[in-house]
Every structure is written in structure tokens, then in C-alpha cells.
Biopython code that builds the backbone (N, CA, C, O; Angstrom):
import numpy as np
from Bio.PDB.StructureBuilder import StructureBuilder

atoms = [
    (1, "UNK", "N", (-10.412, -67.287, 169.048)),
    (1, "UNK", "CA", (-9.496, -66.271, 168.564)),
    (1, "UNK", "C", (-8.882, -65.481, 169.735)),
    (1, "UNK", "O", (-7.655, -65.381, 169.744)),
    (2, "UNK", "N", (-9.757, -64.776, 170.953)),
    (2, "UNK", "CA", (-9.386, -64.492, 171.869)),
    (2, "UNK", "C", (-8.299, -65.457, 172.592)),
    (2, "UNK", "O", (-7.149, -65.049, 172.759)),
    (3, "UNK", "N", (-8.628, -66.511, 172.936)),
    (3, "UNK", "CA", (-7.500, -67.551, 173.550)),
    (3, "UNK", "C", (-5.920, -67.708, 172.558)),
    (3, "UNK", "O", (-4.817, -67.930, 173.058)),
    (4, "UNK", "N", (-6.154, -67.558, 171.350)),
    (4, "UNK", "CA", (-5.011, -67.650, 170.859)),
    (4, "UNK", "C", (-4.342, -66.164, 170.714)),
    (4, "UNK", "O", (-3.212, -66.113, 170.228)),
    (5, "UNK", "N", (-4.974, -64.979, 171.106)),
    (5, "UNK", "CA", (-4.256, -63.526, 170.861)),
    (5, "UNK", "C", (-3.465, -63.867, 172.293)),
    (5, "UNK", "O", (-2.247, -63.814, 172.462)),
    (6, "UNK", "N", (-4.723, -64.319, 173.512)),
    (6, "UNK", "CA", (-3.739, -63.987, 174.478)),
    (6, "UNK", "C", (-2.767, -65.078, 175.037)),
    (6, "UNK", "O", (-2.264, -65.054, 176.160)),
    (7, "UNK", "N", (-2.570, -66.089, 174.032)),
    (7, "UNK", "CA", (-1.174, -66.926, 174.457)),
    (7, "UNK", "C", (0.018, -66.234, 173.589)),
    (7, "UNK", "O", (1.149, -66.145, 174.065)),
    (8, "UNK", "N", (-0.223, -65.867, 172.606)),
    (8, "UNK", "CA", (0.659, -65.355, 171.928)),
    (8, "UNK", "C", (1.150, -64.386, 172.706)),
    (8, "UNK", "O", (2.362, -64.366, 172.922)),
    (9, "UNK", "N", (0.146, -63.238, 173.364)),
    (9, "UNK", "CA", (0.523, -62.045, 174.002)),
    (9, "UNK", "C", (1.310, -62.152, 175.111)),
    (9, "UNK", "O", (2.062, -61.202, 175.329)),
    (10, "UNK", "N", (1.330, -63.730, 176.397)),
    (10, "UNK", "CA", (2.133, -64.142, 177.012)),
    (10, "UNK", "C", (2.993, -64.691, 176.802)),
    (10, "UNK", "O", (3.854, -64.814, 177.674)),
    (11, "UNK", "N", (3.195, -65.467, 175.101)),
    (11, "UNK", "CA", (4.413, -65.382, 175.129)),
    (11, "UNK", "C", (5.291, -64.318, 175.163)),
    (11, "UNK", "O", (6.281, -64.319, 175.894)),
    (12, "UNK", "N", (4.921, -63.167, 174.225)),
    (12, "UNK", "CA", (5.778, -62.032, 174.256)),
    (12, "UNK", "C", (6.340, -61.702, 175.408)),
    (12, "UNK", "O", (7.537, -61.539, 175.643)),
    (13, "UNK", "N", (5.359, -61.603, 176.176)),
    (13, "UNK", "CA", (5.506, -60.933, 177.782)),
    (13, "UNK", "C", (6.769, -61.901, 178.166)),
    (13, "UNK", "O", (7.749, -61.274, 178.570)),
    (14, "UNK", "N", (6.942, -63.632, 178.095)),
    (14, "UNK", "CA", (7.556, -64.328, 178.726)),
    (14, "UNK", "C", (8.925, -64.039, 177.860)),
    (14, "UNK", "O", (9.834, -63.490, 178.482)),
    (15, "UNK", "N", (9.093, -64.280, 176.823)),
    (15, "UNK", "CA", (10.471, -63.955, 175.864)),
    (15, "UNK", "C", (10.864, -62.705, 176.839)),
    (15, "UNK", "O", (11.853, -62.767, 177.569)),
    (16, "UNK", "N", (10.212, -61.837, 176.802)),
    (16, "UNK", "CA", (10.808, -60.484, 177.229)),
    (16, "UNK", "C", (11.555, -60.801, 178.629)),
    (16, "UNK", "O", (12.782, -60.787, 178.728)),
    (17, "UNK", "N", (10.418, -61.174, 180.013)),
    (17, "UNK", "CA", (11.149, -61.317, 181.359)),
    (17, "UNK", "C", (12.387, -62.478, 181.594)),
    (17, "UNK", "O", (13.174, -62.492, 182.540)),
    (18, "UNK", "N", (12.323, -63.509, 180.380)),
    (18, "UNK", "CA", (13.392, -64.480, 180.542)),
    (18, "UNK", "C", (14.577, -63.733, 180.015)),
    (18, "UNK", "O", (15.519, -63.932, 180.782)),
    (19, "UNK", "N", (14.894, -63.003, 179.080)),
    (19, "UNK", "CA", (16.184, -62.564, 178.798)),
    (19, "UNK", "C", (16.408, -61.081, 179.316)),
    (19, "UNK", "O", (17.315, -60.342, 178.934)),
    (20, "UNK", "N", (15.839, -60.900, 179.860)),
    (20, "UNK", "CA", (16.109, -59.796, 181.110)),
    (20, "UNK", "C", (16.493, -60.390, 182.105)),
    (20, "UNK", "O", (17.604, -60.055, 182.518)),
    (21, "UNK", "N", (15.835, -61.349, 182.773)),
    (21, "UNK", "CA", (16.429, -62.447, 183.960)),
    (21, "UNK", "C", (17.493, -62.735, 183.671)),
    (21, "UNK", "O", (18.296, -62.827, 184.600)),
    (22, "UNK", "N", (17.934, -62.982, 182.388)),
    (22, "UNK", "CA", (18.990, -63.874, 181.928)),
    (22, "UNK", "C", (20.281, -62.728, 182.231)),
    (22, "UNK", "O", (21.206, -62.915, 183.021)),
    (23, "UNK", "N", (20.137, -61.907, 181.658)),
    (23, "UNK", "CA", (21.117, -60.629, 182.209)),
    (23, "UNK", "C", (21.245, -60.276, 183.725)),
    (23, "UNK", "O", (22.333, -60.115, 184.279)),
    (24, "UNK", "N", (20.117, -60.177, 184.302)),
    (24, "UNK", "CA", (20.213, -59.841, 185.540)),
    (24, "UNK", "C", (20.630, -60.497, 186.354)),
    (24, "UNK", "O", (20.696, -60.055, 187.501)),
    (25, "UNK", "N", (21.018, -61.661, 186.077)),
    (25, "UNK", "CA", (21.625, -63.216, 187.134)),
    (25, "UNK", "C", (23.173, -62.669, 187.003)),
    (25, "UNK", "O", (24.012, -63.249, 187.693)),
    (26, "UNK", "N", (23.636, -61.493, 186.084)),
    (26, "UNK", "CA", (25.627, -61.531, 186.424)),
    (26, "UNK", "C", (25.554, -60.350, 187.086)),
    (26, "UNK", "O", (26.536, -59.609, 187.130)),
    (27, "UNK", "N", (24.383, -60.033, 187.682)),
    (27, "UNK", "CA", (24.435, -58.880, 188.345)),
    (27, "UNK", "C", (25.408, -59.080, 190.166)),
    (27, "UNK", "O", (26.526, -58.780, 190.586)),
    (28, "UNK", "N", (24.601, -59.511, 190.537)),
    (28, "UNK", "CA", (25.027, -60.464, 191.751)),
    (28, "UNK", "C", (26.052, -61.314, 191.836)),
    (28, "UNK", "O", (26.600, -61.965, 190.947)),
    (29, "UNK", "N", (26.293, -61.248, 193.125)),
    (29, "UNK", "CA", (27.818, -62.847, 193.186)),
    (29, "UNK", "C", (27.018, -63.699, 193.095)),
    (29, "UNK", "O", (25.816, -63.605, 193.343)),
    (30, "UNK", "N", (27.766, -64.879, 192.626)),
    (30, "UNK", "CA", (26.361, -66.555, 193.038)),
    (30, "UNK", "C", (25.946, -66.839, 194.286)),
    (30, "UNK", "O", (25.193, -67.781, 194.529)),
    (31, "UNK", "N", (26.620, -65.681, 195.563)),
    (31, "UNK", "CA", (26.324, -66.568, 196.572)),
    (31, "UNK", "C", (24.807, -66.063, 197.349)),
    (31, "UNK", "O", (24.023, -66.653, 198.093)),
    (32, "UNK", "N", (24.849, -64.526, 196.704)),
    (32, "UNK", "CA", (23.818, -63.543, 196.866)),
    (32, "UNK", "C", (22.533, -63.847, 195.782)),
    (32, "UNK", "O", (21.368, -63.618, 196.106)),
    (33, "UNK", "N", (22.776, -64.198, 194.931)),
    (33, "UNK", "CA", (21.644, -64.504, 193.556)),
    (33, "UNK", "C", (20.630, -64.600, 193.790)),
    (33, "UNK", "O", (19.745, -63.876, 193.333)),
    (34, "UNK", "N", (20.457, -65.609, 194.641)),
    (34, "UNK", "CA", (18.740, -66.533, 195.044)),
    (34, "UNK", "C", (18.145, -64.840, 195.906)),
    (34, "UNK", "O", (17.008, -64.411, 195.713)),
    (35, "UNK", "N", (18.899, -64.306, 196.570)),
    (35, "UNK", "CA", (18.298, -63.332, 197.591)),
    (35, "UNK", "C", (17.821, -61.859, 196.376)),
    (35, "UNK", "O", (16.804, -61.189, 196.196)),
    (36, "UNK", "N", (19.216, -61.905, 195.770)),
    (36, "UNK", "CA", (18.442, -61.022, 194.451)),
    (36, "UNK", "C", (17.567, -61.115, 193.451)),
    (36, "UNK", "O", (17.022, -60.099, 193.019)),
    (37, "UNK", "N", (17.288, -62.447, 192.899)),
    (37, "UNK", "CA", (16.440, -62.513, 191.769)),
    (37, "UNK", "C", (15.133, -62.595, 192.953)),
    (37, "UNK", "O", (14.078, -62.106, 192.548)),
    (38, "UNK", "N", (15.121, -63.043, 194.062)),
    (38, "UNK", "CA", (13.880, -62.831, 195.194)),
    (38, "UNK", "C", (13.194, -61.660, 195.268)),
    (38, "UNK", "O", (11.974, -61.602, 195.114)),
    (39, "UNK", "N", (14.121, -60.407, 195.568)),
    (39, "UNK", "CA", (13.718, -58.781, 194.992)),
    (39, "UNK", "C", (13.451, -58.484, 194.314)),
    (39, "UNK", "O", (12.758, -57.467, 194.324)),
    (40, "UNK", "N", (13.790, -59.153, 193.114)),
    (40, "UNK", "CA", (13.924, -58.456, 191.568)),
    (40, "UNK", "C", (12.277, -59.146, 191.722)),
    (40, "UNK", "O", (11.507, -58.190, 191.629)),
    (41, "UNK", "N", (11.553, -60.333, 191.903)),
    (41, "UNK", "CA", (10.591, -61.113, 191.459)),
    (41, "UNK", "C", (9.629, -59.826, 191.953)),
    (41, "UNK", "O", (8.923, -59.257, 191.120)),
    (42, "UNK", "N", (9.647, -59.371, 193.461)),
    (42, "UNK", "CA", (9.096, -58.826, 193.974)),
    (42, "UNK", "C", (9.067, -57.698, 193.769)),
    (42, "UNK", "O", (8.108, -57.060, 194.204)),
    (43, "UNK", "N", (9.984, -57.112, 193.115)),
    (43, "UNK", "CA", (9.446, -55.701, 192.716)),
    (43, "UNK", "C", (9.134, -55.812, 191.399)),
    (43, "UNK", "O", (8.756, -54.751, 190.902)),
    (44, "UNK", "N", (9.184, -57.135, 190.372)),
    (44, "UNK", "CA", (8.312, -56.596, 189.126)),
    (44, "UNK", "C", (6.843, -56.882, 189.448)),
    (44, "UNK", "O", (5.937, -56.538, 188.688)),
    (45, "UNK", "N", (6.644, -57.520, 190.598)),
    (45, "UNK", "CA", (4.944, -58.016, 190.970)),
    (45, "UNK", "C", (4.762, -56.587, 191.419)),
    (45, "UNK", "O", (3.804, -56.120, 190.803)),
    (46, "UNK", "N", (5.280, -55.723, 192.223)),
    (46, "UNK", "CA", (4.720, -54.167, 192.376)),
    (46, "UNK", "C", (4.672, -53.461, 191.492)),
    (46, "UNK", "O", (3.769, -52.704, 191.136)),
    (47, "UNK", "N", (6.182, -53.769, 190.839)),
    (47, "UNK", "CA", (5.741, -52.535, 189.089)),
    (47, "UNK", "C", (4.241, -52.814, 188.392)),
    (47, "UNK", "O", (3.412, -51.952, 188.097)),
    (48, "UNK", "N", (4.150, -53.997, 188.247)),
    (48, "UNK", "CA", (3.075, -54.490, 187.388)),
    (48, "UNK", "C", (1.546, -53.983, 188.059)),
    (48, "UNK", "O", (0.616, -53.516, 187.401)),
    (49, "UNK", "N", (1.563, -54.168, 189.263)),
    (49, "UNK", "CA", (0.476, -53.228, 189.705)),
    (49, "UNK", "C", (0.404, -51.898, 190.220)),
    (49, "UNK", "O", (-0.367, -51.652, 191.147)),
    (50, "UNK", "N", (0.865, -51.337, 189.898)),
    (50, "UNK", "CA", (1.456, -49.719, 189.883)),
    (50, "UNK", "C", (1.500, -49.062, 188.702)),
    (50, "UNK", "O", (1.262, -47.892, 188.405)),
    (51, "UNK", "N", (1.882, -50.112, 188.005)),
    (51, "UNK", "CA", (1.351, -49.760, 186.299)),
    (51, "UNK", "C", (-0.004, -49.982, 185.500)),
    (51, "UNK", "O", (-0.444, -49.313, 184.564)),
    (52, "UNK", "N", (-0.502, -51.007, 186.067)),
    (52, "UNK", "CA", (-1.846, -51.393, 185.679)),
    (52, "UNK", "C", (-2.715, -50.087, 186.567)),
    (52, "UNK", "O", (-3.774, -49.720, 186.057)),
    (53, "UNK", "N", (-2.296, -49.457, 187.776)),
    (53, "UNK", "CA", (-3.179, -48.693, 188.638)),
    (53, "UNK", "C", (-2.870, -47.011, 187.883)),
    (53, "UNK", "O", (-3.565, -46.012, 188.068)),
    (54, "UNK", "N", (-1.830, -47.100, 187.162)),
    (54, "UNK", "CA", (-1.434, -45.682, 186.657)),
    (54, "UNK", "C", (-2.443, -45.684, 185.425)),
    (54, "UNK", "O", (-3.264, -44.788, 185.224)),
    (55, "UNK", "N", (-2.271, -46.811, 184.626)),
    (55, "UNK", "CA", (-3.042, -47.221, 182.881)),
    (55, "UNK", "C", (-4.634, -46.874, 183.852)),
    (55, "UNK", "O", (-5.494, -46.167, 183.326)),
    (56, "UNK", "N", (-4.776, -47.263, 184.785)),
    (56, "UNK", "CA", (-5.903, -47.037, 185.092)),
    (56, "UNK", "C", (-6.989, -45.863, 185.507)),
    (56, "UNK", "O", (-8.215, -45.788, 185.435)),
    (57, "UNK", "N", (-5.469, -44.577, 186.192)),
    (57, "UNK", "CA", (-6.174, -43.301, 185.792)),
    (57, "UNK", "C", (-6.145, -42.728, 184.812)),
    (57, "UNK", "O", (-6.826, -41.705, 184.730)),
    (58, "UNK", "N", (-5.294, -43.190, 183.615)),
    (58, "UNK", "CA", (-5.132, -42.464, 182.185)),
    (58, "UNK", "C", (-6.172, -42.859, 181.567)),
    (58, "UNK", "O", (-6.575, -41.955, 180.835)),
    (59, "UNK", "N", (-7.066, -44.165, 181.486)),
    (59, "UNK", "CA", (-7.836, -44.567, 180.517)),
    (59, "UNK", "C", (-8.694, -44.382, 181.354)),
    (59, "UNK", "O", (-8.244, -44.650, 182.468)),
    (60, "UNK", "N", (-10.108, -43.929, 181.388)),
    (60, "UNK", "CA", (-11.188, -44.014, 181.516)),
    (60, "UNK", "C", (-12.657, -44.080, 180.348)),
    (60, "UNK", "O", (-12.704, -43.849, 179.140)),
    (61, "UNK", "N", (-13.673, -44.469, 181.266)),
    (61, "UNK", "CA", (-14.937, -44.299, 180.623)),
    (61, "UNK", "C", (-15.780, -43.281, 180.735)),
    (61, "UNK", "O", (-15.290, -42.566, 181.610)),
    (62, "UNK", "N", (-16.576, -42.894, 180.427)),
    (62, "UNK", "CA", (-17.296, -41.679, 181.407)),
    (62, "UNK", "C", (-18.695, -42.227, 181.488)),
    (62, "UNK", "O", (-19.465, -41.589, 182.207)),
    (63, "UNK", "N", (-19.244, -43.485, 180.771)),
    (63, "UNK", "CA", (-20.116, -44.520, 181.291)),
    (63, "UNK", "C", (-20.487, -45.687, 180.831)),
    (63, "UNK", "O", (-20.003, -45.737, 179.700)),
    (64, "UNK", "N", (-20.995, -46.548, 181.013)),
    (64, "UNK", "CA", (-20.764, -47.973, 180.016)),
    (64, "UNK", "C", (-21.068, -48.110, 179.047)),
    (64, "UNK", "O", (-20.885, -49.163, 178.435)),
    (65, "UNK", "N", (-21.765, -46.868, 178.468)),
    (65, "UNK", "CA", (-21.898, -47.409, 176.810)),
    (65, "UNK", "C", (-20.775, -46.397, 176.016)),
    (65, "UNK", "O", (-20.613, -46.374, 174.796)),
    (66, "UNK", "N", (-20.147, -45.685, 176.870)),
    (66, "UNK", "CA", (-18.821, -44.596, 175.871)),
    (66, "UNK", "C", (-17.713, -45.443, 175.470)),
    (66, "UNK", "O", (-17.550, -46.548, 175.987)),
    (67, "UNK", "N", (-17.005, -45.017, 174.644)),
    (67, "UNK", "CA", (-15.625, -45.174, 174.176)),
    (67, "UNK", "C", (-14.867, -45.054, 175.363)),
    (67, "UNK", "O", (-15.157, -44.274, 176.270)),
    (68, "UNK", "N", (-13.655, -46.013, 175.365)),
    (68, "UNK", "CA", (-12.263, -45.635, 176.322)),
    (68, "UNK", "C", (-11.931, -44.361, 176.051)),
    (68, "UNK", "O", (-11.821, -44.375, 174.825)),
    (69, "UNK", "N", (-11.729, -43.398, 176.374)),
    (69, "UNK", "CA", (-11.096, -42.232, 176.643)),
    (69, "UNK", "C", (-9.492, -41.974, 176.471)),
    (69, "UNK", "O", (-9.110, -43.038, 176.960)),
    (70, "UNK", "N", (-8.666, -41.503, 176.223)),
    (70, "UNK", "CA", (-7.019, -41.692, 176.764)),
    (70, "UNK", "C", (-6.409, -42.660, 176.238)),
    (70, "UNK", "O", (-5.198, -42.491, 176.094)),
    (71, "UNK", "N", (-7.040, -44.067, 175.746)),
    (71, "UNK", "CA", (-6.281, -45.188, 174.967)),
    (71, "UNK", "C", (-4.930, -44.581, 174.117)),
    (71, "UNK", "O", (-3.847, -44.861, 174.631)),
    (72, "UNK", "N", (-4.910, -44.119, 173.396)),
    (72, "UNK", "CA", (-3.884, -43.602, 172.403)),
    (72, "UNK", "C", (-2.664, -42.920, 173.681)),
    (72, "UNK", "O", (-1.527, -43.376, 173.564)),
    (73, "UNK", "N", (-2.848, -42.078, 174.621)),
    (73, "UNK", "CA", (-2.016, -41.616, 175.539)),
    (73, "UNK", "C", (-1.393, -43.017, 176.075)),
    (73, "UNK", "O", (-0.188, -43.175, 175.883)),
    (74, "UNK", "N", (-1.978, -43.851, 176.607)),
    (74, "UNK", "CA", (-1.136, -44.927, 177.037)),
    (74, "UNK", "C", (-0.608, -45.646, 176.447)),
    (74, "UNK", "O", (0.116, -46.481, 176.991)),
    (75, "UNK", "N", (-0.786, -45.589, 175.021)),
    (75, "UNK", "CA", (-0.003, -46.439, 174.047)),
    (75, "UNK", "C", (1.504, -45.807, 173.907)),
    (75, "UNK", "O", (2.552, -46.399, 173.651)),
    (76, "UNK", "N", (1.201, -43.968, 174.237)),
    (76, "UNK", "CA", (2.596, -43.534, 174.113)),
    (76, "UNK", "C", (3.466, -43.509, 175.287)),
    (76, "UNK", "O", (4.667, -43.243, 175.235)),
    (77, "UNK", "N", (2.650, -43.869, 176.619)),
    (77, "UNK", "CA", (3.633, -44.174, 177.678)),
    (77, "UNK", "C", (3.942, -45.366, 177.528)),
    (77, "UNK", "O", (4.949, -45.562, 178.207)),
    (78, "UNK", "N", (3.655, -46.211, 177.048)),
    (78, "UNK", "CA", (3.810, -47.736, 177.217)),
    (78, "UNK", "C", (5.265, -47.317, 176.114)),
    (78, "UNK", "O", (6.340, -47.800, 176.470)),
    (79, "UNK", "N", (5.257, -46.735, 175.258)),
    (79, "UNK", "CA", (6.476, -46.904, 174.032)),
    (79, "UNK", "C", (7.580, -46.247, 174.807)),
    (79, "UNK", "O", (8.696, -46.749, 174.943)),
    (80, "UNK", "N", (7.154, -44.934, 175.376)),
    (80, "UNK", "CA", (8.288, -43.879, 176.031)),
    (80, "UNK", "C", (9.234, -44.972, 177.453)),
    (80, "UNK", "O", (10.442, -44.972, 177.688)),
    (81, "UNK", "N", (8.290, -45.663, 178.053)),
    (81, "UNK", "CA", (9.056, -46.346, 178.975)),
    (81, "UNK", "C", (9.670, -47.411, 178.448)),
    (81, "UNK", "O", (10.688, -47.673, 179.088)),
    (82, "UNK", "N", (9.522, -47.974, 177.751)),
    (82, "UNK", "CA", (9.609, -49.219, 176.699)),
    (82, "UNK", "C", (11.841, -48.565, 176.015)),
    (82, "UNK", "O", (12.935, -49.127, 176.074)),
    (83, "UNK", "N", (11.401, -47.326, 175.538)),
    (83, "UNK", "CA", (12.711, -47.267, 174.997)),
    (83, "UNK", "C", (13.471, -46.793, 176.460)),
    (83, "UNK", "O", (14.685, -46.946, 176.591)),
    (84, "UNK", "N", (12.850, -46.359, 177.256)),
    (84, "UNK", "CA", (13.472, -46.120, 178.807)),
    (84, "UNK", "C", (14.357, -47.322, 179.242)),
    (84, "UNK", "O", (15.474, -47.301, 179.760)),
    (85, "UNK", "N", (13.578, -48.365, 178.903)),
    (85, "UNK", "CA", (14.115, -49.723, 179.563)),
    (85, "UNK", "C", (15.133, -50.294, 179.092)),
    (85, "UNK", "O", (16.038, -50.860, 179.707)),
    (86, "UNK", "N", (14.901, -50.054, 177.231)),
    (86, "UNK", "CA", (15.778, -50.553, 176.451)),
    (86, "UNK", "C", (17.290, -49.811, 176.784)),
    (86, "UNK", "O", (18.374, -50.394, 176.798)),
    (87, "UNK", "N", (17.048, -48.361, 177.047)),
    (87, "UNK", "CA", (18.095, -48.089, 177.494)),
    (87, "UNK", "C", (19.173, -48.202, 178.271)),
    (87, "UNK", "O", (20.398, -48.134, 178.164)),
    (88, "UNK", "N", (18.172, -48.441, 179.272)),
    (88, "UNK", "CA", (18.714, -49.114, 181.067)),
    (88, "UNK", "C", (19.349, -50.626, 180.403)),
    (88, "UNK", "O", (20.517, -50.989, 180.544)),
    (89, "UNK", "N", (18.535, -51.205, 179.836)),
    (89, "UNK", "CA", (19.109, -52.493, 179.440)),
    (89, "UNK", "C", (20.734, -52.647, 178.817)),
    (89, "UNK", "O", (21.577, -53.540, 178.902)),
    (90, "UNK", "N", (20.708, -51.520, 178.263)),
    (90, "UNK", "CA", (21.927, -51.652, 177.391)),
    (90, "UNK", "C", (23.087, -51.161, 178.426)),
    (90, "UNK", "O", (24.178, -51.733, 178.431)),
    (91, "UNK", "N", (22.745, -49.855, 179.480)),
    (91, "UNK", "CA", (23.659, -49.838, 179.807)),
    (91, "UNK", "C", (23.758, -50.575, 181.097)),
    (91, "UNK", "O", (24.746, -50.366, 181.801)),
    (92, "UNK", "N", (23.121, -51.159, 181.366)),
    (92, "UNK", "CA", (23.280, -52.685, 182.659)),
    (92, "UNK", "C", (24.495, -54.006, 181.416)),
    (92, "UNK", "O", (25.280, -54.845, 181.859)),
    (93, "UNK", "N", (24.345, -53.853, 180.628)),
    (93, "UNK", "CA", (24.996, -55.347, 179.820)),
    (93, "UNK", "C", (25.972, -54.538, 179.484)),
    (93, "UNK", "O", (26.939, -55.132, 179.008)),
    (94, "UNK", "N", (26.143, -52.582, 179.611)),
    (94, "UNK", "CA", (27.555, -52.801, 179.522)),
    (94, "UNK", "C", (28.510, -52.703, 181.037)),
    (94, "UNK", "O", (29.723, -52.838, 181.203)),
    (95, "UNK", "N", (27.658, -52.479, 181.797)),
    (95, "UNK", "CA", (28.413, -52.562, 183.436)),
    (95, "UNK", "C", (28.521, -54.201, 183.577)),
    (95, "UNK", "O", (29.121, -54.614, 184.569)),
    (96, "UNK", "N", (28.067, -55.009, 182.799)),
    (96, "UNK", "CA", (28.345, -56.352, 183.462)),
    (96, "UNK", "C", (29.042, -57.083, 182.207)),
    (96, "UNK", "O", (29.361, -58.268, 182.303)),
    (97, "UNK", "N", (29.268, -56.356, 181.036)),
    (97, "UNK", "CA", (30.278, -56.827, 180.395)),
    (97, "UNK", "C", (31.780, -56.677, 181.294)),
    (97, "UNK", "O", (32.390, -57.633, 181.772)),
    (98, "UNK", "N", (32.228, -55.116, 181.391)),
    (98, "UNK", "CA", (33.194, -54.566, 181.948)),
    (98, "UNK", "C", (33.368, -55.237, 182.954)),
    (98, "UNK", "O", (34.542, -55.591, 182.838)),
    (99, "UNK", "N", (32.967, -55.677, 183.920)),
    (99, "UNK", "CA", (32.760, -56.805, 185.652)),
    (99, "UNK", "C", (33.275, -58.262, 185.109)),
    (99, "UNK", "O", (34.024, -58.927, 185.826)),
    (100, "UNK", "N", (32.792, -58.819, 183.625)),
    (100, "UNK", "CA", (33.154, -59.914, 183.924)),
    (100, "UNK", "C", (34.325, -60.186, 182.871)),
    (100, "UNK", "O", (34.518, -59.373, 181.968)),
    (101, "UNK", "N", (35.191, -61.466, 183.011)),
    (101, "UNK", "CA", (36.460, -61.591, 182.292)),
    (101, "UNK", "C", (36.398, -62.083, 180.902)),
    (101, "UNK", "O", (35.773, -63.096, 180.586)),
    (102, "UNK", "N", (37.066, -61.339, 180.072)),
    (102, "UNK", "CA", (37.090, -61.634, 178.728)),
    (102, "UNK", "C", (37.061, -63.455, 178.317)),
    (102, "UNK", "O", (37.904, -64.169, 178.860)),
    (103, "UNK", "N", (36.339, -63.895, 177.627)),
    (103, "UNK", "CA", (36.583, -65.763, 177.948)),
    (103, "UNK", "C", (37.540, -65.565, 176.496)),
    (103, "UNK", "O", (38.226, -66.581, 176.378)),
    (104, "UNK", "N", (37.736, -64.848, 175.661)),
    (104, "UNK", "CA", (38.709, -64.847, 174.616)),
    (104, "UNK", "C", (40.135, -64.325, 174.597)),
    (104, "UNK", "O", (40.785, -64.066, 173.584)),
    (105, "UNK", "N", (40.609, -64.185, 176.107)),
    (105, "UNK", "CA", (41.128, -63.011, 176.378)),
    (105, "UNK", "C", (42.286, -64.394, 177.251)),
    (105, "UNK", "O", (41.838, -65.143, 178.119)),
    (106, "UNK", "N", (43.622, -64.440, 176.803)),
    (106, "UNK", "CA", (44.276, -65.483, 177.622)),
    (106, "UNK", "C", (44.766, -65.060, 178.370)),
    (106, "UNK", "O", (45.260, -63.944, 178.211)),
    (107, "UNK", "N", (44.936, -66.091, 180.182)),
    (107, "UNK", "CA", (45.281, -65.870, 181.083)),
    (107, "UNK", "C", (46.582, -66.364, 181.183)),
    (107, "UNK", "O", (47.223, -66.209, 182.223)),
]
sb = StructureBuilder()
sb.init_structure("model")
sb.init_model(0)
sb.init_chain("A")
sb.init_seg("    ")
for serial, (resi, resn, name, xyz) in enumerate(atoms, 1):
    if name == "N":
        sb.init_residue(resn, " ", resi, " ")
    sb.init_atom(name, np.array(xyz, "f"), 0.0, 1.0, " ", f" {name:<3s}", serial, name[0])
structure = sb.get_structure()
């Protein structure tokens, strides 16, 4: 049961970083791309442990047989950044709508 929560749970994770990638590739010219999605790789490998090290002073134990502590607090940072992103998201797809040329639009 465990093995199947956490494939499911990577898929989520993977749906999510592929169509974010997928946006973030008209960010760049094509000739720059490879050098940007290189950064981009590298700074979500730092977010991810910067976030796991933050979840990590919010939740504590106070000894191995207690309850997690704080769980419920990180559920609400995890949501608060979550609509943070969604935000950023939307307005990144509309700076790279505006950048690129209408394909319905005759030349």
C-alpha cells in the first residue's frame, strides 16, 4: 500500500514539474534554453532542500514516542505557497503569451 501511495504521489509531483517546464522553455531564445532549463534544474534541486530544511524546523518531535508537533502549520504553508506559485504561473503565461506571435493572427 505504501509503494503504491508513493508512486502515485510522484506522479503528482511529475505532472506538476513537466507542465511548468513546458511553460518555462518560451521563456528563453532557443539558443540560450539548454543554459536556462540548466538553472532552472538547479535551483529547483536547492528549493527542494531549503524547503524540506524549513518543513524541518516547523515540524518537530519533542521525543520518539510524541506526536509530530506543527504538522497542520505546514500543511498551511505548503497551500499559501502553492497559490503563490499558481499565481506567478499565471502571470509568467501571460508575459509569454504577449512575447510570442498570434499563430491565428495573419501575416
Amino acid at each position: 500500500m505504501v509503494i503504491m501511495f508513493n508512486v502515485l504521489m510522484f506522479m503528482g509531483i511529475s505532472a506538476r514539474i513537466i507542465s511548468s517546464s513546458a511553460l518555462l522553455t518560451a521563456v528563453p531564445s532557443p539558443a540560450d534554453r539548454g543554459a536556462f532549463m540548466g538553472v532552472n534544474a538547479s535551483l529547483q534541486q536547492i528549493s527542494g532542500g531549503i524547503a524540506a530544511a524549513i518543513a524541518g524546523m516547523i515540524v518537530y518531535q519533542e521525543t520518539k514516542t510524541s506526536p509530530l508537533q506543527n504538522y497542520p502549520i505546514l500543511g498551511y504553508v505548503v497551500c499559501v505557497t502553492t497559490i503563490i506559485t499558481i499565481i506567478m504561473m499565471y502571470f509568467l503565461n501571460r508575459m509569454i503569451a504577449r512575447t510570442q506571435p498570434d499563430p491565428n493572427k495573419p501575416v
